[in-house]
C-alpha positions in Angstrom: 1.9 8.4 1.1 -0.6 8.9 4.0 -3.1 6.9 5.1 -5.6 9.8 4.5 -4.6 10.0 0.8 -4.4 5.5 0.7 -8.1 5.5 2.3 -9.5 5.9 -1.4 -8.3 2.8 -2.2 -10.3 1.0 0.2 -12.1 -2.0 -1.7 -10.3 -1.8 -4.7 -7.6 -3.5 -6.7 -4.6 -1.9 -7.0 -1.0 -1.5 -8.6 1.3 -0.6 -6.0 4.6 0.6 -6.9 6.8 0.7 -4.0 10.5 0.1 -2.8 12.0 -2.8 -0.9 14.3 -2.9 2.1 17.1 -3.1 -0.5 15.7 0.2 -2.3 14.5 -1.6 -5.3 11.2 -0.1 -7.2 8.8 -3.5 -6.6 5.3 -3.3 -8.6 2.6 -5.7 -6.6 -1.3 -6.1 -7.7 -3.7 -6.4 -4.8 -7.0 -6.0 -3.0 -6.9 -3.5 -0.7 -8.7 -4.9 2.5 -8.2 -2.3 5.4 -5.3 0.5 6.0 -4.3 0.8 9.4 -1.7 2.7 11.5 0.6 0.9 13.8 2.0 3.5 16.1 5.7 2.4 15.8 5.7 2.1 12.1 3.2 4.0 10.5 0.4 3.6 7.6 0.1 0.1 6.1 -2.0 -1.3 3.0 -3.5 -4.6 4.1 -4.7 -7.0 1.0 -5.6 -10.8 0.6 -2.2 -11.9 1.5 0.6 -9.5 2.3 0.6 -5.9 3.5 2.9 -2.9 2.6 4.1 0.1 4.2 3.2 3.4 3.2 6.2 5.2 4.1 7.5 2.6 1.1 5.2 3.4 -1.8 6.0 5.4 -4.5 2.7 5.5 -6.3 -0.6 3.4 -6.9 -3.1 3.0 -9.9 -6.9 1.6 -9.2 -6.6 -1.7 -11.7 -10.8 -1.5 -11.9 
């Protein structure tokens, strides 16, 4: 995913389904705060408490 296809999110709660280091599918619920693009590493959600990379997600659903 890109973070020009993510940016609809904004401000919503999500379902993110995404894989791990290990390559494990990971489901995580959260409130999207901001997406951002850090040169070295790409497109990243950022919620309450965590943030995941785009490059890892596999799909998300709007919870609301």
């Amino acid at each position: 995913m890109f973070a020009p296809d993510a940016k609809q999110y904004l401000g919503r709660n999500i379902a993110v389904f995404y894989r791990d280091r290990h390559g494990d599918l990971r489901i995580k619920s959260l409130y999207v705060r901001a997406i951002e693009f850090v040169p070295p590493y790409g497109g990243c959600l950022i919620g309450d408490n965590e943030h995941i990379w785009l490059d890892a997600v596999v799909s998300i659903s709007a919870i609301d």
